[in-house]
C-alpha positions as CSV (number, residue, x, y, z in Angstrom):
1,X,0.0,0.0,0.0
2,X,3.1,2.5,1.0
3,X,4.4,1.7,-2.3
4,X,1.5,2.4,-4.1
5,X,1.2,5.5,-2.5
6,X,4.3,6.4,-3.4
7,X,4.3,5.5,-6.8
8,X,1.0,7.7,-7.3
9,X,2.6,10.9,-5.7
10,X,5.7,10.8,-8.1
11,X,2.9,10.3,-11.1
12,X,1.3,13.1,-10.0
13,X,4.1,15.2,-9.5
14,X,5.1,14.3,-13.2
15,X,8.5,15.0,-14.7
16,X,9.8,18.1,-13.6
17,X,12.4,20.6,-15.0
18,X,14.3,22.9,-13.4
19,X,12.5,26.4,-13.9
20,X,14.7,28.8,-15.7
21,X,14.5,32.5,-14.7
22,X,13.8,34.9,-17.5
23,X,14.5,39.3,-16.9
24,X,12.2,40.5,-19.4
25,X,12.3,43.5,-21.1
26,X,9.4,45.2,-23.2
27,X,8.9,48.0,-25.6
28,X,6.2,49.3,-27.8
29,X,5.2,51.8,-30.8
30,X,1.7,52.5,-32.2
31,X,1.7,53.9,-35.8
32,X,5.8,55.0,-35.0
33,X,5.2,56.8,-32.1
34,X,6.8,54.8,-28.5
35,X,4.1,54.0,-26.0
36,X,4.1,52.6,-22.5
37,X,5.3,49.4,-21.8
38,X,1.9,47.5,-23.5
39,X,0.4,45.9,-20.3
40,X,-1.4,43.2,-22.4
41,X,1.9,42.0,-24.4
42,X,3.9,41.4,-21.0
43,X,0.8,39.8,-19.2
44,X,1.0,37.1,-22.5
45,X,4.7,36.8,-22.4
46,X,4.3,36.4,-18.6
47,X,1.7,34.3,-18.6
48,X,2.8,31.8,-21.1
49,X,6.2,31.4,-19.6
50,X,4.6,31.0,-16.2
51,X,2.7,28.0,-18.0
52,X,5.4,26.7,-19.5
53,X,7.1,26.7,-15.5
54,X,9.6,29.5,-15.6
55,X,9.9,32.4,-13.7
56,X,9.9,35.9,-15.1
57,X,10.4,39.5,-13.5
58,X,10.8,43.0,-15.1
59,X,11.7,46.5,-14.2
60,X,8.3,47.8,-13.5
61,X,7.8,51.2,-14.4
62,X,12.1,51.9,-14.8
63,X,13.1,51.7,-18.1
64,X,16.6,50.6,-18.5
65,X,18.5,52.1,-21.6
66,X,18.7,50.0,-24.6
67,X,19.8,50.9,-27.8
68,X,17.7,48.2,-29.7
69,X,19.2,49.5,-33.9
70,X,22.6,48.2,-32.3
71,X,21.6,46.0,-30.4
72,X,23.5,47.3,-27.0
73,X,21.6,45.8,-23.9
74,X,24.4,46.6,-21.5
75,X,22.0,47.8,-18.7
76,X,19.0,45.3,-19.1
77,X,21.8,42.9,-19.1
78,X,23.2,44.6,-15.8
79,X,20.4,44.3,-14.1
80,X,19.4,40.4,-15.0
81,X,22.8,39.4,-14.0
82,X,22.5,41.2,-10.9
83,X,19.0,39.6,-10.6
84,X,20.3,35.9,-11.1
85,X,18.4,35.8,-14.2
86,X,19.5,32.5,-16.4
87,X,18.1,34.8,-19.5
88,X,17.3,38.6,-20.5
89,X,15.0,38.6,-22.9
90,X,14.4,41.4,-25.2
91,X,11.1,42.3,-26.7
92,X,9.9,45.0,-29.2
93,X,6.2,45.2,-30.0
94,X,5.5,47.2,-33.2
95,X,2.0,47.8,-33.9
96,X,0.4,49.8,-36.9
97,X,-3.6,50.7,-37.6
98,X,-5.0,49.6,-40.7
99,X,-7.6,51.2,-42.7
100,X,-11.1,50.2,-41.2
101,X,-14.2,49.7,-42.8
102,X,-17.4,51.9,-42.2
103,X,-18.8,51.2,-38.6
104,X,-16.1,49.4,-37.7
105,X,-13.4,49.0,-35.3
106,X,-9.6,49.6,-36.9
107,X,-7.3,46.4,-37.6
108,X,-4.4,46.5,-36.4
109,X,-0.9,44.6,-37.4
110,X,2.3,43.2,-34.9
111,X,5.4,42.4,-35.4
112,X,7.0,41.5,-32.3
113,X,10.9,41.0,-32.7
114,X,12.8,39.0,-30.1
115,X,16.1,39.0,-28.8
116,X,17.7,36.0,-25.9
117,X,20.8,37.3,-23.9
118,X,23.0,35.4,-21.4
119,X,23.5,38.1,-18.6
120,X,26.9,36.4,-17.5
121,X,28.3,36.9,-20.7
122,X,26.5,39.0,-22.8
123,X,26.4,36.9,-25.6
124,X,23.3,37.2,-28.0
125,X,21.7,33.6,-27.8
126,X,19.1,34.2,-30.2
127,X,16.8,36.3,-31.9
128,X,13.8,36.2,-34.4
129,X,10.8,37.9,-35.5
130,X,6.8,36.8,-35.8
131,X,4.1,39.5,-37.4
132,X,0.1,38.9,-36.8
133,X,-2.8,40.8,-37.5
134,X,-6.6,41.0,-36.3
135,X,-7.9,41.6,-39.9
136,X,-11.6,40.5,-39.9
137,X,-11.8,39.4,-36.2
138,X,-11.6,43.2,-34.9
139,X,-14.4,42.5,-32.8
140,X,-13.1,38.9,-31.6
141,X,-10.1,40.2,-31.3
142,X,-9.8,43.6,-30.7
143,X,-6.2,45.2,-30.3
144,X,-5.3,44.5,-26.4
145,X,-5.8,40.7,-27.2
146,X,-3.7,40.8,-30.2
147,X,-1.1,42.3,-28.1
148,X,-1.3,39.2,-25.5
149,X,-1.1,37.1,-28.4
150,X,2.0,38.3,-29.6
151,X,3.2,38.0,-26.2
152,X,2.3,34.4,-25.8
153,X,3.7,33.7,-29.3
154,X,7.1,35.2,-28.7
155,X,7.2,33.4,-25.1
156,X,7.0,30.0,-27.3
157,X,9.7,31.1,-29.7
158,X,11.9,32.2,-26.9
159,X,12.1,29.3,-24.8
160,X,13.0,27.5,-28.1
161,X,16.0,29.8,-28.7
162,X,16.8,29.1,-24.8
163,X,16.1,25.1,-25.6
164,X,18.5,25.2,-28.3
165,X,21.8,27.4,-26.6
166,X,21.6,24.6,-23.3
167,X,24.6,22.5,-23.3
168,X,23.7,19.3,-24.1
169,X,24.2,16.3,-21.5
């Protein structure tokens, strides 16, 4: 009976790997023009790396200089090192209106791009790029949503890029 008790709590508890910590770092432009940090895109990357068992933490309202057209992350990388992140990552959500039809809500477009650091040694692990758009589910899917999307999306893509730079043993 012991036995079988046992052997049902380490079914239940499943395989488990060791959660990675992730800094994450977040910017945003509507039609060109930088907004606030886009609460809806980090609650979807949040939220899907939460899922996926990792931790995450940000800056809150600081905003850490980045030079993202040469790539230079040497304060965002600062900080995750200092926070004993395994992993900054780096995302930039760029959103554009589309024309909209008569009575109806705009469409909007996102290209996220993504960018994996190691903060101990600064080395560019990764990077990529996804675009998505709400045309013709403005209503389903009006623009906050699309922005959570695009954060769950790059979550995915980024844990792939983290997958693929851990040595192998």
């Amino acid at each position: 009976m012991r036995a079988t008790a046992i052997l049902l709590g380490l079914l239940l508890a499943g395989p488990s790997l060791p959660a990675e910590t992730f800094m994450l770092l977040v910017e945003s432009s509507l039609d060109g023009e930088a907004g606030p940090v886009p609460e809806a895109g980090l609650e979807g990357l949040m939220s899907a790396m939460f899922e996926r068992g990792h931790v995450t933490f940000d800056t809150g309202p600081y905003r850490p200089e980045a030079d993202w057209t040469r790539l230079q992350f040497r304060e965002p990388l600062e900080i995750a090192r200092e926070g004993a992140a395994h992993y900054l990552a780096a995302v930039r959500l760029e959103a554009r209106s589309l024309p909209a039809a008569a009575g109806q809500p705009p469409p909007f477009t996102v290209r996220a791009r993504f960018f994996l650091w190691d903060p101990r040694g600064g080395a560019l692990l990764g990077q990529g790029e996804l675009e998505l758009d709400n045309r013709g589910r403005e209503l389903e899917q009006p623009y906050e949503a699309l922005l959570y999307r695009a954060g769950e999306l790059a979550a995915g893509e980024l844990e792939g890029i983290a997958a693929r730079s851990r040595p192998r043993g």
